[in-house]
N, C-alpha and C positions, 0 to 999 in steps of 0.2 A: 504494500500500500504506500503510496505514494501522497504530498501534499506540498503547494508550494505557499508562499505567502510574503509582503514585503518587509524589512526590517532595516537596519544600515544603511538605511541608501539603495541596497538593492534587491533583487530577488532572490530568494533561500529555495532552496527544496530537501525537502527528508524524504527518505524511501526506506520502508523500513519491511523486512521476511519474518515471520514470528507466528508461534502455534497457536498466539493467543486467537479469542475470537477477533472476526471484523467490526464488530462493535467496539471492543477494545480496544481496538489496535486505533481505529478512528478517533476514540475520545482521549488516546494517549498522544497522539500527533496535536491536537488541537493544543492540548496541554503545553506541549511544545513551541508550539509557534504563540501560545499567550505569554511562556518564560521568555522567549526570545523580545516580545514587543516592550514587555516589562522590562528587561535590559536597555533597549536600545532608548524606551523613557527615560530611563536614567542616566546614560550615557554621553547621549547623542550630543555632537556639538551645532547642532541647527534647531534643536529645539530649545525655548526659552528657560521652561520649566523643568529641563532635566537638571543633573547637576552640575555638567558640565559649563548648561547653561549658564547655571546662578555666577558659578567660579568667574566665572570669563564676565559677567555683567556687574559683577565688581571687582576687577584686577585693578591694583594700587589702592581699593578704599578698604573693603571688608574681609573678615576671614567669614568662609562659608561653612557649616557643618554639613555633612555628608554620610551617604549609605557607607556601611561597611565593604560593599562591594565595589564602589568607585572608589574610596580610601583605597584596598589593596590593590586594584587597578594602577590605579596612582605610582603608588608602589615599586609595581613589576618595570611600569613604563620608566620611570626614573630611574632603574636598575640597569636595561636595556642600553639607554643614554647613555648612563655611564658606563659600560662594557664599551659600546662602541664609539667612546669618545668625542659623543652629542650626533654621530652619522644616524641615528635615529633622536630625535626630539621632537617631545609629547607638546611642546610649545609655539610649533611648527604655524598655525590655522592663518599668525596674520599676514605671512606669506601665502599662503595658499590662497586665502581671499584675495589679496594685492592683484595674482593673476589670473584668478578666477576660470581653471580651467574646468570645459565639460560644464558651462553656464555660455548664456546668451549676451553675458557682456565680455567675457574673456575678452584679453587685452596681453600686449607687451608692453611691462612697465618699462618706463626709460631706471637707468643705472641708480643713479641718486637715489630713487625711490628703494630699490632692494638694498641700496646700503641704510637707508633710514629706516627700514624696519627691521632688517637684521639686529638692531638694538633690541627687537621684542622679542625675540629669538634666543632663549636661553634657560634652561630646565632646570638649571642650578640657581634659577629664581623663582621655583618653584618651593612653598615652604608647607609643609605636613604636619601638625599637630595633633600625635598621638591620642593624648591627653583627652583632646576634646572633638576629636576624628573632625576636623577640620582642614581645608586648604587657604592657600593664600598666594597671588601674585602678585609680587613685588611691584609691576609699572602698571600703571593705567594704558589700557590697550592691549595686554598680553590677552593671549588666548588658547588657552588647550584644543586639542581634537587626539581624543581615542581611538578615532577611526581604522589607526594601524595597524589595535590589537583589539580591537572591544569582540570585532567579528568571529576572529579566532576563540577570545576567551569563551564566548556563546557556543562557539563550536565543542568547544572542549566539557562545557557544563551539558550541553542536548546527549551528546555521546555519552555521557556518562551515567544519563538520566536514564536513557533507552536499556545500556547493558544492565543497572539497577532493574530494568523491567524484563529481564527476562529477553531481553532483543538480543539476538545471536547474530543475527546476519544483516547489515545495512549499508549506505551509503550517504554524505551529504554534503551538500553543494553550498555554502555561503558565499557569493559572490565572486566565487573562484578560490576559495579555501574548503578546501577536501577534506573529510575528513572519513575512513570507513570504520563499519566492526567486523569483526569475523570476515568470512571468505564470502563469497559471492552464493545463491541457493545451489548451483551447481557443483559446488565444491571447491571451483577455482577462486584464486587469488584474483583483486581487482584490479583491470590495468587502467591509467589514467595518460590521457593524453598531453602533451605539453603542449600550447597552444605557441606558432610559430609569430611573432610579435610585429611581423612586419607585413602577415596576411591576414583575412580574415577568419573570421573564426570558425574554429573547426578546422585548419590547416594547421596539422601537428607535426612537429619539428623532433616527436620521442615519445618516450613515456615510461611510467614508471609503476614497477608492480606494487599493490599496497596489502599488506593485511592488517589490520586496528591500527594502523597509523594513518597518518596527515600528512599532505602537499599543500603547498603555498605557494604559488609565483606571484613575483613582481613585477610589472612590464611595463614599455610604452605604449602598449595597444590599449589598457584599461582605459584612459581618458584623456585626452590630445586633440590638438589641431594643430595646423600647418599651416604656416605661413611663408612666401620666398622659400619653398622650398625645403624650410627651418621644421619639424617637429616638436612641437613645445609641448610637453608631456607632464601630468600631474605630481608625478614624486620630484618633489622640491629640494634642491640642497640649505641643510642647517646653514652650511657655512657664507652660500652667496645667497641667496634666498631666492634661486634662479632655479629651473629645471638640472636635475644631474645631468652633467656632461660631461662624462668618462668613456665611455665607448661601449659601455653596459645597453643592452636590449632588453635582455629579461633573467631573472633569479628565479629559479628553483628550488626549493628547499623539501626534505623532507623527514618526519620524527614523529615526537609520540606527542606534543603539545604544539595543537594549534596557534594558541598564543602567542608561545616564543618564535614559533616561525616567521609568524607577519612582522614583527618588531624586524626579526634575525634577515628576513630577504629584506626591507627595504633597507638597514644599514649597508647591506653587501650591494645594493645597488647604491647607491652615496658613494661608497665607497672604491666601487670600482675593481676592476676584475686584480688587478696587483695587490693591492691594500685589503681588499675583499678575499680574496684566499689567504692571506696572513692570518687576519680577525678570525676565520671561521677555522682555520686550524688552530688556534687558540681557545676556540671556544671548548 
């Protein structure tokens, strides 16, 4: 049984093999897809009333309390940061908004401007208050987006919900973060296609077998426009607060947590295929 539904930004599907009845099996997807909306309420950085929301609608005034579940989000993502030496940063949004890729005003800022917000651009002004499971932005205008790992985290809680239930055998799709259980009803292992980044989709470049693990890509085909030629593609560098330009296409990743993979491929693409297999042999 199969269900899709929207959450993140985009569309999810769960498919799930299980002896339970079809009655079951229906009322337990739904479950799912209402924990997933439930997250992404809380998460999301385009909604007002999530938390992320509040954080970022007072950066530089107030500290905000928070669920326990975007507190250790928090967390994770500020861990991430500092592994890979801010090539992912959870602070990233007022670049991203500057050029508004995969929106109807998308634009090429002039220089100045990515050097004047790269001043908001920085996760070690990110402050966490245990105590009172509170956040806080140090400058007026900063802005979170979890968007890099919120998907994966969801990923990683639905899978776990499902094997809790008895689910042996499944697959899921969040917006291009995989995640399976067990082997496929045929016995076999899952194979997953690598999407080629420079075709369209459904031109696969490989693939990779899965059993209860997770695949992740990061690419320049997820959200882009072109311009002279130029592709200006949604993953932002920390450092210039400009599209990554290393020579990177697309990141691969693949393990037992969702999470750290989303975090784990867009540093390696930041970072660049030299600097990016250093990091990742280190990790």
């Amino acid at each position: 049984m199969e269900k899709g539904f929207y959450a993140f930004g985009t569309m999810n599907y769960i498919r799930i093999d299980s002896v339970m009845p079809a009655k079951a099996q229906k009322l337990l997807l739904q479950n799912m897809q209402k924990k997933c909306e439930e997250l992404d309420d809380l998460l999301s950085a385009f909604k007002s009333e999530s938390d992320i929301g509040k954080i970022n609608a007072n950066a530089g005034k107030a500290k905000v309390a928070v669920d326990a579940v975007t507190f250790r989000l928090l967390k994770y993502a500020i861990s991430y940061a500092e592994t890979s030496n801010g090539a992912f940063d959870p602070t990233i949004r007022p670049a991203v908004e500057l050029w508004k890729i995969g929106k109807k005003e998308e634009r090429i800022p002039e220089k100045r401007e990515c050097q004047e917000i790269k001043k908001l651009v920085n996760y070690k002004e990110i402050r966490l208050d245990a105590a009172n499971q509170s956040v806080f932005l140090e400058q007026p205008g900063q802005a979170l987006d979890l968007g890099g790992i919120a998907k994966g985290y969801a990923g990683d809680v639905i899978r776990n919900e499902l094997i809790d239930n008895d689910v042996t055998s499944g697959i899921m799709n969040f917006g291009g973060t995989i995640l399976t259980i067990g082997k496929k009803t045929d016995g076999t292992d899952w194979k997953i296609g690598i999407q080629n980044p420079l075709q369209e989709r459904g031109a696969f470049i490989g693939s990779v077998i899965l059993n209860q693990d997770a695949l992740v890509t990061s690419g320049v085909n997820e959200r882009f426009f072109v311009k002279n030629g130029i592709r200006y593609h949604h993953l932002i560098d920390p450092y210039t607060c400009e599209p990554a330009c290393t020579g990177v296409l697309s990141v691969t990743a693949a393990g037992d947590c969702a999470m750290g993979l989303d975090a784990i491929t867009t540093a390696l693409f930041i970072l660049g295929a030299e600097r990016g297999i250093r990091f990742a042999r280190d990790r």
